[in-house]
VEXTIKOL-212473 format. One record per residue (C-alpha): residue in three letters; x, y, z. Coordinates in Angstrom, 3 decimals, padded with zeros to 6 digits, m for minus. Each point is the difference from the previous one (the first is absolute). Layout:
% residues N
> ALA/X/Y/Z
...
This chain:
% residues 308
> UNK/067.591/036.426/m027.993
> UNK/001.930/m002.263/002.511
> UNK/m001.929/m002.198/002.884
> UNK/003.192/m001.853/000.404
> UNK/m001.104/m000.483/003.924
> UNK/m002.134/m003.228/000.215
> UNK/m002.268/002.216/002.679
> UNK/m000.246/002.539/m001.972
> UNK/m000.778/m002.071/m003.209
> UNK/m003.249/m001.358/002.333
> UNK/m001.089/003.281/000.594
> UNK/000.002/001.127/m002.823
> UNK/m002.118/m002.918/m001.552
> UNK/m002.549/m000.319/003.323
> UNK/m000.355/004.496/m001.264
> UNK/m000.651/m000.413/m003.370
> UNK/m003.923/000.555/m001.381
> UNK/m002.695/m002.327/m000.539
> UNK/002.498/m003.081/001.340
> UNK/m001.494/m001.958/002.865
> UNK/001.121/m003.026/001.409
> UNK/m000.940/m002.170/m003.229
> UNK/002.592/002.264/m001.778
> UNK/002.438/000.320/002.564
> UNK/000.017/m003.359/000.770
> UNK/000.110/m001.163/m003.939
> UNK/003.522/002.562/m000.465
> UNK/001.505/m001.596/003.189
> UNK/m000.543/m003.870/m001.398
> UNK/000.955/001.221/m003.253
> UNK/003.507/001.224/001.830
> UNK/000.491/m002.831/001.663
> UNK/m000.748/m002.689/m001.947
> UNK/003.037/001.527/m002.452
> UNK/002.197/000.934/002.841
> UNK/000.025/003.317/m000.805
> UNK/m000.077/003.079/002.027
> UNK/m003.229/001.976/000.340
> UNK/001.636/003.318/m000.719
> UNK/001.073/m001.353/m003.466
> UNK/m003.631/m001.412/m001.009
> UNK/m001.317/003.405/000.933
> UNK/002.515/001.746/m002.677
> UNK/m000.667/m002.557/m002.559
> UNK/m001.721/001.331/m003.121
> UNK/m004.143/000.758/000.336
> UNK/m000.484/m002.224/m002.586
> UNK/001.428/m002.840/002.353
> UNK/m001.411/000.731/002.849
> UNK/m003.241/000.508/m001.708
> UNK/m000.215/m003.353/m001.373
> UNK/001.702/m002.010/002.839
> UNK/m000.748/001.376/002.902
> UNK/m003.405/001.809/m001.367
> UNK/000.587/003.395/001.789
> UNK/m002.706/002.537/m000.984
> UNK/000.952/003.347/m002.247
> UNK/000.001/002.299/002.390
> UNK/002.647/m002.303/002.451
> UNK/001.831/m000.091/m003.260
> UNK/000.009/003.725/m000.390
> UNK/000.708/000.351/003.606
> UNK/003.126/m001.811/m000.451
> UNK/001.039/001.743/m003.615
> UNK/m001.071/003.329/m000.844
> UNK/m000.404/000.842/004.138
> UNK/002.607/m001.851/001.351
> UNK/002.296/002.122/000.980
> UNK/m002.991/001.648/002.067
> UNK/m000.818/m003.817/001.434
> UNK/003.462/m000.638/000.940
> UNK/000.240/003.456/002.218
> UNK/m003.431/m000.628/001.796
> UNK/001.233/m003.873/000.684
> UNK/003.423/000.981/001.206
> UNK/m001.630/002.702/002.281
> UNK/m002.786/m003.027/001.350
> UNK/002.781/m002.246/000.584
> UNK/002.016/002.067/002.108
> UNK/m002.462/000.883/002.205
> UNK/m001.217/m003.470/m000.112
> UNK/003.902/m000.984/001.216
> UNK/m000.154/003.042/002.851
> UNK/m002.633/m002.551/001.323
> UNK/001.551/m002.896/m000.413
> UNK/m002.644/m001.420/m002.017
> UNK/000.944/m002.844/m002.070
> UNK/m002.370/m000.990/m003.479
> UNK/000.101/m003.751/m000.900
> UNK/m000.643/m002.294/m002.578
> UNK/m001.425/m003.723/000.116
> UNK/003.308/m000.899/m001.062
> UNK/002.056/001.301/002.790
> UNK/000.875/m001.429/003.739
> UNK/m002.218/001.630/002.432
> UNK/m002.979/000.026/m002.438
> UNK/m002.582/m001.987/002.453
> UNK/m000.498/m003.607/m000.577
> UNK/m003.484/m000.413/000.851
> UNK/m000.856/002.830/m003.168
> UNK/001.584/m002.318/m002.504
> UNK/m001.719/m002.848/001.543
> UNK/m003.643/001.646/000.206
> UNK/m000.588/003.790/m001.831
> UNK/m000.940/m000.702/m003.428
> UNK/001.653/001.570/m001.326
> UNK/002.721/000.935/002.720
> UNK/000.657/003.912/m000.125
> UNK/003.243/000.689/m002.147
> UNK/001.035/003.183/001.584
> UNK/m000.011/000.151/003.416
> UNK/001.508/003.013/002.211
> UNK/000.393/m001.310/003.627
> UNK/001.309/002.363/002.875
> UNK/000.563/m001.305/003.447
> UNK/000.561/m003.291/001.728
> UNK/000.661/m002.781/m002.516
> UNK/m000.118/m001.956/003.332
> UNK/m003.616/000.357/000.431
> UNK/m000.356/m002.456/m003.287
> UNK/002.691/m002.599/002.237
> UNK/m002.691/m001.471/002.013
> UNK/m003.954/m001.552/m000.964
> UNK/m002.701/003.040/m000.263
> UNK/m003.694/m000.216/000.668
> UNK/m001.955/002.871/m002.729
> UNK/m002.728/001.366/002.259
> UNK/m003.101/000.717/m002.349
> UNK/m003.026/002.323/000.089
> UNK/m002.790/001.485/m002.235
> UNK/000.088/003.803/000.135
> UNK/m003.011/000.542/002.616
> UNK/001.291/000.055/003.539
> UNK/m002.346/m001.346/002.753
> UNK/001.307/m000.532/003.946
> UNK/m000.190/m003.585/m000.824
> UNK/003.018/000.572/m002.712
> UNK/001.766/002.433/001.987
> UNK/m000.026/m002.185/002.748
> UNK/000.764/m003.479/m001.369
> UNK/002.978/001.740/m002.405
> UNK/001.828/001.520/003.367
> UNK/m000.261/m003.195/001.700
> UNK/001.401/m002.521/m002.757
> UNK/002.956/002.610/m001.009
> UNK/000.554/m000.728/003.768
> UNK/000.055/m003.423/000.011
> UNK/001.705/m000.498/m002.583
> UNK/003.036/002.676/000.251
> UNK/000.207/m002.057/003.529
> UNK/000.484/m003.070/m001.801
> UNK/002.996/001.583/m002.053
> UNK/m002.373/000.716/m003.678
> UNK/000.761/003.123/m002.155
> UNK/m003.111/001.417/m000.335
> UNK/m000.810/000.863/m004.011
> UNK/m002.338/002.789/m000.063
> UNK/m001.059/003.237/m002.760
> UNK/000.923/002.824/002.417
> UNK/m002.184/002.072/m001.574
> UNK/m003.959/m000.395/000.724
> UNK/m001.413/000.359/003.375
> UNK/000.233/m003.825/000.425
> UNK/003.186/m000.622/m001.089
> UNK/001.308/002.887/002.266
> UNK/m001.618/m001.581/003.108
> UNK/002.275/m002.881/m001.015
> UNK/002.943/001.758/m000.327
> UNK/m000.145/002.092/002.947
> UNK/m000.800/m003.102/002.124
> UNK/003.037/m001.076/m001.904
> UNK/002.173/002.513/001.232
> UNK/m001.121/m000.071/003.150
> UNK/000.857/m003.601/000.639
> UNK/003.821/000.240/m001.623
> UNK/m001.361/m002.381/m002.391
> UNK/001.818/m000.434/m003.739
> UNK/m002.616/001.932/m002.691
> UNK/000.030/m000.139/m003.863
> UNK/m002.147/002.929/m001.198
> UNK/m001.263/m000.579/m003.708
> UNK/m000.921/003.400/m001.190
> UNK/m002.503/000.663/m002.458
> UNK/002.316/003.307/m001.498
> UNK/003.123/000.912/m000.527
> UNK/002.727/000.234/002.888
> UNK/000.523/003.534/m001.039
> UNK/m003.894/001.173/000.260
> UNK/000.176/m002.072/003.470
> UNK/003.284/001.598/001.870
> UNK/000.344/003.537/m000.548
> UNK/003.855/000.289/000.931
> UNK/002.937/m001.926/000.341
> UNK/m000.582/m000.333/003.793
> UNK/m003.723/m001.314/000.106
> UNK/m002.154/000.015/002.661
> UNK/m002.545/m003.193/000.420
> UNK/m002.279/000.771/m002.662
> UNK/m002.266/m002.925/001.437
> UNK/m001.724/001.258/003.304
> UNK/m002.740/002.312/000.823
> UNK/000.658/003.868/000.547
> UNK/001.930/002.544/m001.185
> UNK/002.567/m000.451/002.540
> UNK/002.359/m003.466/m001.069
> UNK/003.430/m001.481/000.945
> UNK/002.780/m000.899/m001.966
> UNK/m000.546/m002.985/m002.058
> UNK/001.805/m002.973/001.492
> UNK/001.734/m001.334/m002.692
> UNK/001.886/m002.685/001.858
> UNK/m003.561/m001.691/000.536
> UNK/m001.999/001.230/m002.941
> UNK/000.574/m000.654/m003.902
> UNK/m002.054/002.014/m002.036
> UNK/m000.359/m001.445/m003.590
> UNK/m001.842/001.737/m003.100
> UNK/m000.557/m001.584/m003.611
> UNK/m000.850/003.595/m001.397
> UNK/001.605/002.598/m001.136
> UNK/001.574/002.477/002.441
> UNK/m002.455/002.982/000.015
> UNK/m002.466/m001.948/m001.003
> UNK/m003.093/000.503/001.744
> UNK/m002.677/m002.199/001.294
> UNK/m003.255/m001.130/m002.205
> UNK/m002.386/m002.558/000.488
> UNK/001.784/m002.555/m002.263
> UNK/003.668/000.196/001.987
> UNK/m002.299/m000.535/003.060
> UNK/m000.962/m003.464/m001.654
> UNK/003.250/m001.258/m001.002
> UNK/001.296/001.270/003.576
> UNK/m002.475/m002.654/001.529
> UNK/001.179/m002.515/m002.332
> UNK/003.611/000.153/000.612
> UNK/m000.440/000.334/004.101
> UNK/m002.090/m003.173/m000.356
> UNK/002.690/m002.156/m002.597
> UNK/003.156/001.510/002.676
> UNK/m001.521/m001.350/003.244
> UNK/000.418/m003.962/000.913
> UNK/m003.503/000.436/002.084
> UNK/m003.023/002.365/m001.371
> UNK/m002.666/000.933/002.601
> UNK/m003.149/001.436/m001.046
> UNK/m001.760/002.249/002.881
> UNK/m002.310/001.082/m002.660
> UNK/m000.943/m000.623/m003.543
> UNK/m002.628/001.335/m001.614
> UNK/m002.186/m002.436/m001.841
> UNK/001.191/000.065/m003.803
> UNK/002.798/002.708/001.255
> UNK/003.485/000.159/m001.218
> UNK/000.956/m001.490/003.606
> UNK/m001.994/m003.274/m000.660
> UNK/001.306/m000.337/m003.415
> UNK/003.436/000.737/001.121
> UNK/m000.470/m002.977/002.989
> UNK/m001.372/m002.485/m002.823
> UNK/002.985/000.259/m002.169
> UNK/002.248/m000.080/003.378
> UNK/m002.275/m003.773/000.565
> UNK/000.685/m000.936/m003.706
> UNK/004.038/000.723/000.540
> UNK/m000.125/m001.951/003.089
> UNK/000.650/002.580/002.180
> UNK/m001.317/m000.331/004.040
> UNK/m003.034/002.550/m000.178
> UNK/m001.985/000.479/003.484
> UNK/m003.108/001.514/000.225
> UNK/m000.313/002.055/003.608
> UNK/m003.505/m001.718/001.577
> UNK/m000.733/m000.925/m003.422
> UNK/m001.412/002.792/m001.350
> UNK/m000.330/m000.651/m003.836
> UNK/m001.648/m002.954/m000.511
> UNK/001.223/000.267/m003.355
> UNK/003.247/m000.763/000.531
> UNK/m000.608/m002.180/002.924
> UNK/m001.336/m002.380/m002.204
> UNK/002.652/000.387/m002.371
> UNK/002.571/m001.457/002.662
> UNK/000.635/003.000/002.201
> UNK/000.616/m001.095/003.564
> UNK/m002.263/002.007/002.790
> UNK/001.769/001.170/002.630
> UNK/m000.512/002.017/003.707
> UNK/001.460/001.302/002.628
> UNK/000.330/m003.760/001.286
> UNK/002.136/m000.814/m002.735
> UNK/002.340/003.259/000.294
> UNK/000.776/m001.328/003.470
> UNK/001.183/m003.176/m001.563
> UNK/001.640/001.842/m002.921
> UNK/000.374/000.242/m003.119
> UNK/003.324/m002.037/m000.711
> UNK/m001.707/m003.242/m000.884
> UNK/m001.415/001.471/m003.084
> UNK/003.404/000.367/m001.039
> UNK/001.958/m003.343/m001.724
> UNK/002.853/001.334/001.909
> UNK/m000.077/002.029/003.410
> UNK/001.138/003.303/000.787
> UNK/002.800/000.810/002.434
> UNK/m001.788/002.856/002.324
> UNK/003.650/000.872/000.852
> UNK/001.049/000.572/m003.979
């Protein structure tokens, strides 16, 4: 078996069963911290990788008695994967986003990113909402993505739920920069290697605009969406964005707890006409539409350029 391509050698270790991002990201500090490549740790004998890097039995099988079978099926992901032009990164490589080894704990350690690296250039606001959609939401969500593409923000939203697609087609709509956090695998998301916009309403989309858009994904490429990936999709939209605003949070929701940990990083979180009073009280700032006419900006320790 030969995963002499560092790519390759990724995919096949982000493929192989029962190894999350614990175990991926244990084998990927194990590599680096000897300066080897990853392709040679994933050849080295089962008994090693079993007791260093703790891989489970059937990832060790995977890569012995099936690996001939593993190496095919990774080859075959990765070239379709490279038809795209999507790219899969480590914590330990330029282009990996700052603000994830600053604030995900732990930071993702495979990453596959397609689009505009360029949304990442400039400060983000994560635009946050609890599942139920009321006019109030729907309304306050169109008009801060259009404040705040006018005052030059990428816009870090899901894609995928009703609320975060009334975010991204506001988004869109506005030319503003958008970093989509999926909750599945790119693969189970785009269905060819010229995708549509998988993140409006209707059956009838346009072409995604990846000079604007950079769609990123922590999971496995056909991987499809359960309610745990939904969680950890939250998380990391929340730990990317330099500004978190909560429209709504349910009361002891995975919104509010994801806003609380943004407060105990430090992290700017507003809370649209202060609607949980939990985390109001924790620190969040309330905001209106009074404030969106003043902008956002100042809740940033260093402005945006709207021209950037």
């Amino acid at each position: 078996m030969s995963a002499a391509d560092p790519l390759l050698a990724r995919v096949m270790l982000s493929e192989l069963p029962r190894v999350g991002e614990q175990r991926m990201g244990r084998v990927l500090a194990f590599a680096h911290q000897r300066h080897l490549d990853l392709a040679d740790v994933l050849g080295s004998s089962p008994s090693l990788l079993a007791c260093a890097c703790r891989l489970p039995r059937a990832a060790l099988t995977r890569l012995t008695a099936d690996g001939e079978h593993h190496l095919r099926y990774c080859q075959a992901l990765l070239a379709r994967a490279r038809d795209m032009g999507i790219d899969l990164r480590t914590p330990y490589d330029i282009g990996y986003p700052q603000s994830w080894l600053r604030r995900a704990l732990p930071p993702p350690p495979l990453v596959y990113f397609y689009g505009a690296d360029t949304a990442l250039t400039v400060p983000a606001v994560a635009i946050l909402n609890s599942r139920s959609i009321t006019a109030r939401s729907v309304s306050a969500t169109v008009q801060l993505v259009e404040s705040t593409s006018a005052e030059g923000f990428s816009l870090i939203t899901g894609g995928m739920k009703s609320t975060h697609r009334i975010a991204a087609v506001t988004a869109r709509a506005t030319g503003a920069r958008r970093v989509i956090v999926l909750d599945r695998g790119l693969f189970a998301t785009f269905a060819d290697a010229d995708p549509h916009d998988a993140f409006g309403f209707g059956p009838s989309r346009s072409p995604l605009d990846t000079r604007n858009t950079l769609v990123v994904s922590p999971f496995r490429l056909n991987d499809h969406a359960v309610p745990r990936n939904g969680r950890r999709r939250d998380q990391l939209m929340a730990a990317l964005a330099d500004v978190v605003v909560a429209v709504s949070a349910r009361p002891g929701g995975e919104i509010e707890r994801i806003c609380l940990q943004a407060l105990d990083r430090g992290q700017p979180v507003l809370s649209w006409q202060g609607e949980n009073r939990g985390i109001v009280a924790a620190g969040a700032t309330v905001i209106d539409q009074e404030d969106l006419r003043a902008g956002l900006q100042r809740f940033l320790t260093k402005p945006v350029r709207s021209d950037s």
